[in-house]
VMD Tcl script that draws the C-alpha trace (Angstrom):
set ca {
  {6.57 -23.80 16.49}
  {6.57 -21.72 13.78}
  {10.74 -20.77 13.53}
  {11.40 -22.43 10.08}
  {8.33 -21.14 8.17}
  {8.75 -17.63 9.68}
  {12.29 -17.44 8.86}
  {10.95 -18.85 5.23}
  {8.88 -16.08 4.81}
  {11.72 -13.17 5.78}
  {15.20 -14.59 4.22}
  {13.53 -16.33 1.28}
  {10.38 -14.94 0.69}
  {11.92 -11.60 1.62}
  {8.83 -10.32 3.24}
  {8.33 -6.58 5.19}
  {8.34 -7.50 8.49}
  {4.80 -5.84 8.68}
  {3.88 -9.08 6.56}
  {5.72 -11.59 8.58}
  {4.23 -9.79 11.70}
  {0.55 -10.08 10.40}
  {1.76 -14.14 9.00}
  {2.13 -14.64 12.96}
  {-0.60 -12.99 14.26}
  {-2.64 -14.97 11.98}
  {-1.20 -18.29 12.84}
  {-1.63 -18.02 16.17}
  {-4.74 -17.04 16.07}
  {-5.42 -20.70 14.52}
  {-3.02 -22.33 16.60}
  {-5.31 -21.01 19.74}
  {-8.86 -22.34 17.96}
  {-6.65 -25.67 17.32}
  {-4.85 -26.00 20.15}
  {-1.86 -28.15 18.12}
  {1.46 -28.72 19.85}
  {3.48 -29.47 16.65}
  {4.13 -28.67 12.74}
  {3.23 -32.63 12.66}
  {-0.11 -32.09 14.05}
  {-1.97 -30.21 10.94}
  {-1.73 -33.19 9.01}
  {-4.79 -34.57 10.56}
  {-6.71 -31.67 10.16}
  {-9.23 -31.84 7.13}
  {-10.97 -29.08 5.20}
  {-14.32 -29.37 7.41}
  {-12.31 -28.41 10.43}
  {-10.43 -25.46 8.69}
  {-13.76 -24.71 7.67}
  {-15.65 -24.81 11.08}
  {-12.42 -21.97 11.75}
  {-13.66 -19.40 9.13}
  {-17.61 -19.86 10.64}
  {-16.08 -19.13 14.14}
  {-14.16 -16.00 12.68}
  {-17.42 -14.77 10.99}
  {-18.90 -15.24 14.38}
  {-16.41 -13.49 16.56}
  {-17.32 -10.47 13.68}
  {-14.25 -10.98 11.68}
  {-14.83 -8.85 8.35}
  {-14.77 -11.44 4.77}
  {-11.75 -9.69 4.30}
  {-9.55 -9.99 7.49}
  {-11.09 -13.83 7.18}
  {-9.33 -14.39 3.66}
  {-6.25 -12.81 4.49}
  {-5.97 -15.53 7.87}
  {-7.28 -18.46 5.14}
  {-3.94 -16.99 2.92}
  {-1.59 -17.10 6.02}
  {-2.69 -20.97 6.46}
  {-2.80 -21.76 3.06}
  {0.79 -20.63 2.85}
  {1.93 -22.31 5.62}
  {0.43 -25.72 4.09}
  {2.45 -24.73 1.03}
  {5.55 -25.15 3.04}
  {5.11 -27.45 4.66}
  {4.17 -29.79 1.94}
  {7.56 -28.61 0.46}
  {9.52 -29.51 3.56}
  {7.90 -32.90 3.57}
  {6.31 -32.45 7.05}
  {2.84 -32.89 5.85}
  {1.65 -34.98 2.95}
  {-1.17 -33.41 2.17}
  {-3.28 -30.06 2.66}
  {-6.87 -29.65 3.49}
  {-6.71 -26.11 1.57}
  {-7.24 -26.98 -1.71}
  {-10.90 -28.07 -0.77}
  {-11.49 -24.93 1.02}
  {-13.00 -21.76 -0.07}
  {-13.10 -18.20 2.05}
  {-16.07 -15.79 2.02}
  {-16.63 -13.27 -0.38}
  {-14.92 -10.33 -0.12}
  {-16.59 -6.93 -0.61}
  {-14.72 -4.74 -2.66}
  {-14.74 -1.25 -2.37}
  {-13.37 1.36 -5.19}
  {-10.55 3.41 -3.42}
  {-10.98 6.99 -2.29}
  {-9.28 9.42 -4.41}
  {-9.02 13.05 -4.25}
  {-10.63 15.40 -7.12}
  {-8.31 16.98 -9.34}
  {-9.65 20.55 -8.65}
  {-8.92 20.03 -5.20}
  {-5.26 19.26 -5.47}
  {-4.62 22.51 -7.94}
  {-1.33 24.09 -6.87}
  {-3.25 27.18 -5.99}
  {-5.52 25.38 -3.51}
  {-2.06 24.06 -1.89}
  {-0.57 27.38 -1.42}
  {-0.21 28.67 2.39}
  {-1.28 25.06 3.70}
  {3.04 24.60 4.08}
  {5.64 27.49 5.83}
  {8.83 28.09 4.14}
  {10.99 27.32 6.62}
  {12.50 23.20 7.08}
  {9.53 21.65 8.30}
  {6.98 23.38 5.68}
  {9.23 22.62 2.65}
  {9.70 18.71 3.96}
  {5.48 18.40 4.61}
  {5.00 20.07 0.67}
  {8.18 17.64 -0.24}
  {6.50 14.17 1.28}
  {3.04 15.59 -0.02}
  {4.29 16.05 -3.69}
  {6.04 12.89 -3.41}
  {3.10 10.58 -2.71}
  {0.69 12.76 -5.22}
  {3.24 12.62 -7.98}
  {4.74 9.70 -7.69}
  {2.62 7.26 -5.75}
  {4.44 5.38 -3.67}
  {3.61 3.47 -0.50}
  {4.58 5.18 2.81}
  {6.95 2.58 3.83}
  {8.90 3.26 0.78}
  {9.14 7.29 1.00}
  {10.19 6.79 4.31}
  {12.93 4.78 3.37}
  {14.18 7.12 0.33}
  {17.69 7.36 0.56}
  {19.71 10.45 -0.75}
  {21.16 8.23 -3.23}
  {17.79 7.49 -4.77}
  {17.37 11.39 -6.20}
  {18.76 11.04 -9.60}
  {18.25 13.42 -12.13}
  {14.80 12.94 -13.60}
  {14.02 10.25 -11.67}
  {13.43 7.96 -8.12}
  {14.62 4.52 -7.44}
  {12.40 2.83 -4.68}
  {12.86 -0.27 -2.99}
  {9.48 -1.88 -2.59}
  {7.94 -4.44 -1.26}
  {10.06 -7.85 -1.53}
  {13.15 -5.68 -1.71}
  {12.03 -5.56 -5.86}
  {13.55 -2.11 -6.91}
  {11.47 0.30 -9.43}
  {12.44 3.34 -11.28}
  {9.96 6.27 -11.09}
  {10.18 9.07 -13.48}
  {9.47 12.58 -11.91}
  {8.79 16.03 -13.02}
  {11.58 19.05 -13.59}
  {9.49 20.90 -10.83}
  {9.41 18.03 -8.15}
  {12.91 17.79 -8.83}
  {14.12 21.53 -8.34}
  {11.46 21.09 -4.98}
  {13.49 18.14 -3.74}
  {16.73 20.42 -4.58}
  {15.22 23.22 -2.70}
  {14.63 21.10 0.52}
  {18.31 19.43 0.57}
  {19.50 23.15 0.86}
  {17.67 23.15 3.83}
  {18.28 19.90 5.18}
  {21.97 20.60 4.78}
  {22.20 23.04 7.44}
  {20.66 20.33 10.13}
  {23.34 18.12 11.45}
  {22.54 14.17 10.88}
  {24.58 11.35 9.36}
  {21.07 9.91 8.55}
  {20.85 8.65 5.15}
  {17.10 8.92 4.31}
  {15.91 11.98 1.92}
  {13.33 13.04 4.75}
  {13.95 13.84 8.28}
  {12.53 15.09 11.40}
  {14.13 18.78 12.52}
  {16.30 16.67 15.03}
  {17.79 14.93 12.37}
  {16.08 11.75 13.00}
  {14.75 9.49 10.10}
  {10.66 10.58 9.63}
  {8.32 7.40 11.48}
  {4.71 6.55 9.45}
  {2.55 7.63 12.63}
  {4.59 10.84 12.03}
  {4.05 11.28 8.31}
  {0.35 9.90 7.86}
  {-0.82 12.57 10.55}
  {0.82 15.25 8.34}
  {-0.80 13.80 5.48}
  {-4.60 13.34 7.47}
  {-3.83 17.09 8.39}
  {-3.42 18.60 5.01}
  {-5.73 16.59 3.03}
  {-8.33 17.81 5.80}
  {-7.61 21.12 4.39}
  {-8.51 20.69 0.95}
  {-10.63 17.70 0.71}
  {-13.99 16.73 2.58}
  {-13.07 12.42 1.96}
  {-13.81 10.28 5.02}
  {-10.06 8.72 4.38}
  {-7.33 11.23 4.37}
  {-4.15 9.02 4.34}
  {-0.97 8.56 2.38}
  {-3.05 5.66 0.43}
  {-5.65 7.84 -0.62}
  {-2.55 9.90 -2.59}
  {-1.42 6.76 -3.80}
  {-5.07 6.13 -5.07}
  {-5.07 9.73 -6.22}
  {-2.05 9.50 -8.15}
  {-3.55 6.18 -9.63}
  {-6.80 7.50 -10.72}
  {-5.55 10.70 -12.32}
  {-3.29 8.79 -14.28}
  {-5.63 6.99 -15.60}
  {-8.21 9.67 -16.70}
  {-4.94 11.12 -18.64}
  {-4.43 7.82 -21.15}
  {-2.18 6.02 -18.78}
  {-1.66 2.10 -19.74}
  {-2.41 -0.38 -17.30}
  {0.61 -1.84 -17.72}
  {2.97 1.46 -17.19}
  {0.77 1.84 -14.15}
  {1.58 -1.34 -12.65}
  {4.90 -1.36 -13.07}
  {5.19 2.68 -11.42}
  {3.01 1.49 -8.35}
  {4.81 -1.71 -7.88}
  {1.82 -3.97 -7.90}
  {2.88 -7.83 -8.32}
  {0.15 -8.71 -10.87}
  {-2.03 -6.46 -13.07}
  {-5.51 -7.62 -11.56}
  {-4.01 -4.91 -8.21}
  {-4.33 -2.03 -10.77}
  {-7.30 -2.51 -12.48}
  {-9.21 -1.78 -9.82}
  {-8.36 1.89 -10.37}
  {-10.39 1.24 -13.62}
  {-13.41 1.60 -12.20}
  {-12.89 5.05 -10.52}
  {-11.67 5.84 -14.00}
  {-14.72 4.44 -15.87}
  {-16.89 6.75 -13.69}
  {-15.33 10.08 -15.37}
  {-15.70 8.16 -18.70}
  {-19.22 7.70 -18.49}
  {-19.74 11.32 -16.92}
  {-17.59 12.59 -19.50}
  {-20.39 10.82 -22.44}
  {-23.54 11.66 -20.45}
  {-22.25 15.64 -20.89}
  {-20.41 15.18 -24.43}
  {-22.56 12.80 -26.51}
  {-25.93 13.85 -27.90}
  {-27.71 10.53 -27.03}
  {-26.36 10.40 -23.71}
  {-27.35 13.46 -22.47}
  {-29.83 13.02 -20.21}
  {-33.43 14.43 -20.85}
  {-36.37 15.91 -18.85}
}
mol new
graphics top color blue
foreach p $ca { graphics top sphere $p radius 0.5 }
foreach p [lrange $ca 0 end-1] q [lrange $ca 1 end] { graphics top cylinder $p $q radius 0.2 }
display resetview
């Protein structure tokens, strides 16, 4: 049923096809509560009965969040449709999801990601210098692990990194003189393993790196120097967001090194940020201190 609006959303939208995967599941999922046989059929549906869906998510246990992120699949689909002409009008516009909760992101502590707390957690031979490689990629530069998986050779300029993110929208990253001699120190390496593959990082076979592959790496050596509940490629990509920050970094610069679509995605790192601020005062200003 859905053909035309999922081939929308991956030749003109240009979406991952994580997103058009989760654009599916999330359709369906309505599609089973409605039980509709055609694109024709949702314009009868009115905003009490899209509503009566979110209280049956809530009540299946649904979290506010995974409920607003089905109410944006829907909405989206109305979109198109109302484009394509097959509907006349939506029901969304009159409907309103649950709050979400939202949580500040995990980062990791400075002092816990000094080099000298890193040394001996990577070997020196291929596979140690490609785990301190990915790890110093996502601290320092703060990409998504669907995009340092995808770094090509060609990307490694001097100076610099040129991601494809998400929507296919390319970014240039600026990186430091030592990351730089690091990544030149691992393609000595990975010259001497036969592979036609194009992609900066590899397995020892040769084989392109998978995420399962490179978030347990991650998990494993942020175990080893943090005590977070979340030890992921994210939380770098938080880390790397935060620490920024504390240093003077513009919101603005920010958003446009992470990627993010809109501004109001990185100013959540603000709060994180406005933590060490006020710490920072309680300790440094003579009226903040705090008294017995």
């Amino acid at each position: 049923m859905f053909e035309k609006f999922i081939a929308y959303l991956q030749f003109e939208k240009r979406y991952s096809a994580h997103t058009v995967k989760a654009y599916e599941r999330d359709l369906n999922d309505f599609l089973e509560y409605s039980e509709l046989n055609s694109l024709q059929e949702f314009s009868d549906l009115s905003s009490a009965y899209v509503r009566s869906w979110i209280v049956h998510l809530i009540e299946k246990g649904l979290k506010n969040r995974s409920v607003n992120r089905k109410l944006a699949s829907l909405r989206s689909l109305y979109k198109w449709m109302l484009k394509e002409q097959i509907v006349l009008k939506s029901p969304m516009a009159k409907v309103n999801g649950p709050k979400s909760e939202k949580k500040l992101p995990q980062f990791v502590k400075e002092s816990e990601l000094k080099i000298e707390n890193l040394k001996g957690l990577f070997t020196d031979d291929f596979e140690g210098r490609r785990d301190a490689l990915m790890f110093e990629i996502f601290y320092q530069t703060g990409i998504r692990l669907s995009e340092l998986i995808n770094l090509k050779l060609k990307d490694i300029q001097q100076g610099q990194l040129k991601v494809l993110g998400k929507r296919n929208k390319e970014r240039i990253i600026p990186i430091s003189i030592v990351l730089h001699k690091q990544i030149q120190e691992y393609l000595e390496l990975r010259s001497e393993i036969s592979s036609q593959t194009p992609e900066l990082l590899l397995l020892k076979s040769g084989n392109k790196l998978y995420p399962a592959f490179a978030y347990r790496k991650i998990n494993l050596y942020l175990g080893k120097v943090t005590t977070l509940d979340k030890k992921s490629p994210h939380v770098l990509r938080h880390t790397f967001a935060t620490h920024m920050l504390n240093r003077g970094t513009g919101l603005e610069t920010l958003k446009d090194i992470l990627g993010h679509a809109n501004l109001s995605a990185t100013q959540i790192y603000t709060h994180n940020s406005f933590a060490k601020l006020n710490s920072i005062y309680s300790q440094a200003h003579p009226r903040g201190r705090k008294t017995n």
